[in-house]
N, C-alpha and C positions, 0 to 999 in steps of 0.2 A: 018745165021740168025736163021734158026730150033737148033744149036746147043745151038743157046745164047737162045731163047726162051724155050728149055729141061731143060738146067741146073736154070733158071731163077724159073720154075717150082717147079722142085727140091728142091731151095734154100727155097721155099715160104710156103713147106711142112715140109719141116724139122722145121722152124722157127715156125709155126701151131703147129707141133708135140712139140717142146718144150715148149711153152707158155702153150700148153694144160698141163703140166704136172706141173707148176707152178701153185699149187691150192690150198687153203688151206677152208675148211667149216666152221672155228669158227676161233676168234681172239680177244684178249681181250686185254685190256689196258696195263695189268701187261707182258704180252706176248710182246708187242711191247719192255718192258724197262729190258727184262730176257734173258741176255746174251746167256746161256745154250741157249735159244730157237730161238732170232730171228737172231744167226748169222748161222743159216743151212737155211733162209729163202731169197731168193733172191727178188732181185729188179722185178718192172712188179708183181709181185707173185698176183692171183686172190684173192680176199678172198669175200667171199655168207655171211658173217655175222659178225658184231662187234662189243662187249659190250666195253662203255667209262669208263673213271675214274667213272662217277659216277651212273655205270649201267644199263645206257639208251641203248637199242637194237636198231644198225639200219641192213637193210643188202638187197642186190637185190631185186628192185621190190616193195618198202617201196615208199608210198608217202611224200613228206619232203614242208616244207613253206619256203622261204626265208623272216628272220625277220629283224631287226633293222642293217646297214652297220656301221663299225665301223671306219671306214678313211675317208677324204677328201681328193680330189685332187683338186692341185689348177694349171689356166693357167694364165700365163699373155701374152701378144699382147702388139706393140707396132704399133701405127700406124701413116706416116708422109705423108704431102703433101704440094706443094709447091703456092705460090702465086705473082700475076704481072703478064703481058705478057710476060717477059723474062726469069721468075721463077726465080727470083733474093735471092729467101730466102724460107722458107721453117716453115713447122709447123711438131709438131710428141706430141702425145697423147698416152700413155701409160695406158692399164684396165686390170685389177684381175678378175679373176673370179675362184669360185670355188663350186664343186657338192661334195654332198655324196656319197661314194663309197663302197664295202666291200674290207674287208683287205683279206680276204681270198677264196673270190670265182671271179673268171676270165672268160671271155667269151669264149666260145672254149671248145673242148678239152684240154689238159696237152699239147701233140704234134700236134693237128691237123693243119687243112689249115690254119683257121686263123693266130695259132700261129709263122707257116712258113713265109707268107707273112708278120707279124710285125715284123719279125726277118732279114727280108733280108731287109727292109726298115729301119732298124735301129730306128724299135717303139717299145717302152718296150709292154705287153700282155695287152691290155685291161683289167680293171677290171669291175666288173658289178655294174651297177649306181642302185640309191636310187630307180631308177623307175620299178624294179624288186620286190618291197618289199612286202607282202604278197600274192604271187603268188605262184602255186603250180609246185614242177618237179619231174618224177619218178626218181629215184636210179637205176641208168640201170651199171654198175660198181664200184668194190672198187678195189684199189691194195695197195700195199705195197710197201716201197722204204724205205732204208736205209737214214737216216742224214748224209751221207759219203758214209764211208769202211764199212766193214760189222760187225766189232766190233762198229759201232756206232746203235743207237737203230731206229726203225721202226717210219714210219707213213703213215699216209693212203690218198691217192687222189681219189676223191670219182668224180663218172663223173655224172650229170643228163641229164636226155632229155629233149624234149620241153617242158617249159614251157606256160602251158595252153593251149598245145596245138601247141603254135607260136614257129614259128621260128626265128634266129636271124641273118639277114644280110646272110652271106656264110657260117654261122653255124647252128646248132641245138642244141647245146648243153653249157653247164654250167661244168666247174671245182671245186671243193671244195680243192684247196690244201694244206689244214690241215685238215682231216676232228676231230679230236680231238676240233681241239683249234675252228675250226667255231660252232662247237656244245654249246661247255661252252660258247662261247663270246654268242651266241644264234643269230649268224647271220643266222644259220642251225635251225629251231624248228623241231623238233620231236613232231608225233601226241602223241606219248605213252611216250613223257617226262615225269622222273621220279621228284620228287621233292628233291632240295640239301640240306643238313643238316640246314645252312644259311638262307636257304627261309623258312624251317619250322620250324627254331626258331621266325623269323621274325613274319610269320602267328599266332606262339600262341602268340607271344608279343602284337600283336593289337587286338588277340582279347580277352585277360586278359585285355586291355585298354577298351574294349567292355563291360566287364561283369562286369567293374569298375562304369560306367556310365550310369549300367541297360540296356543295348544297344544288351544283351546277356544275357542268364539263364546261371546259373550252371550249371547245366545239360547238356545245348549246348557246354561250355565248356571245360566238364570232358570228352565229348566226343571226342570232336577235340585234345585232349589232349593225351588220347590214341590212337586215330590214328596214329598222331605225333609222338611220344613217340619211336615206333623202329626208326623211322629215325633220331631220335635229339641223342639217345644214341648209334648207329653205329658208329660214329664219335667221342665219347668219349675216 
């Protein structure tokens, strides 16, 4: 028992020591899809910071909102019972129902307990319902995981803590796993969201419809106008 207990030890620091050395400080969009770079980048791989496609910094320790869920799950039940003294015949009523869900953040950890327990009972992973929705949770990990092999390109699963504090059932914690695609869908908000090329064409369109209908000066405008103005011609 002390041998199996040494080497168990053993095994527990080696696997420490390695993870420890899977680290990377910066990581950026183009990096996930740059062969040269992320096929020396292993799975699990930590990463302290990450700029998106569209240049929004998130990284350990960042406070995040959960916004708008972008799936539905639906149940159906069917439900029968029988009628008579002798139960000679029977009734069955069949109901739908269905909640808002996200597509990309799940309850749990990536591996943790929960995820074990849904896996041995043969329940797909919880995902997290509409009644999370602007609630606040730290950035407490990011990693890195291949789409495959390792010539296939990166993405990141983003872990949060409690939210507001609470905890959740035999968990404490929330998975992001896309954190790319939860960001742009905006099921993710960033406090320091950047604004996308798209949106601030949108903004000066309404509000040239503003300054059509006197509803705006020119001047307020010209101003919004150069603001706008690098982010509308980046994208050109």
């Amino acid at each position: 028992m002390k041998n199996f207990l040494n080497l168990f030890v053993v095994a527990l620091l080696s696997i420490t020591t390695i993870n420890a050395q899977k680290e990377v400080a910066s990581l950026t969009y183009e990096n996930t899809q740059d062969i040269s770079f992320f096929k020396n980048i292993k799975n699990r791989t930590l990463v302290q910071k990450y700029k998106t496609i569209n240049n929004n910094v998130i990284q350990i320790g960042d406070t995040v909102i959960l916004g708008n869920p972008t799936s539905q799950e639906f149940n159906s039940r069917t439900y029968s019972a029988s009628y008579g003294n002798r139960a000679r015949g029977g009734v069955s009523n069949s109901r739908s129902t269905s909640k808002k869900t996200y597509e990309f953040v799940q309850m749990g950890r990536p591996a943790g307990f929960g995820s074990i327990m849904s896996s041995l009972n043969g329940e797909a992973q919880a995902m997290a319902s509409n009644s999370l929705k602007n609630t606040n949770a730290i950035v407490t990990e990011i990693k890195a995981y291949h789409r495959g092999s390792k010539k296939k390109p990166l993405y990141l699963v983003m872990v949060l803590g409690e939210m507001n504090g609470k905890a959740f059932g035999i968990n404490k914690y929330l998975s992001v796993m896309d954190t790319e695609l939860a960001i742009e869908s905006e099921e993710i908000l960033l406090k320091n969201r950047k604004m996308t090329r798209e949106e601030a064409i949108l903004k000066l369109k309404e509000a040239k419809d503003l300054m059509d209908i006197e509803m705006m000066s020119k001047e307020e405008f010209e101003n919004l106008k150069k603001e706008l103005g690098p982010i509308i011609r980046k994208g050109m």
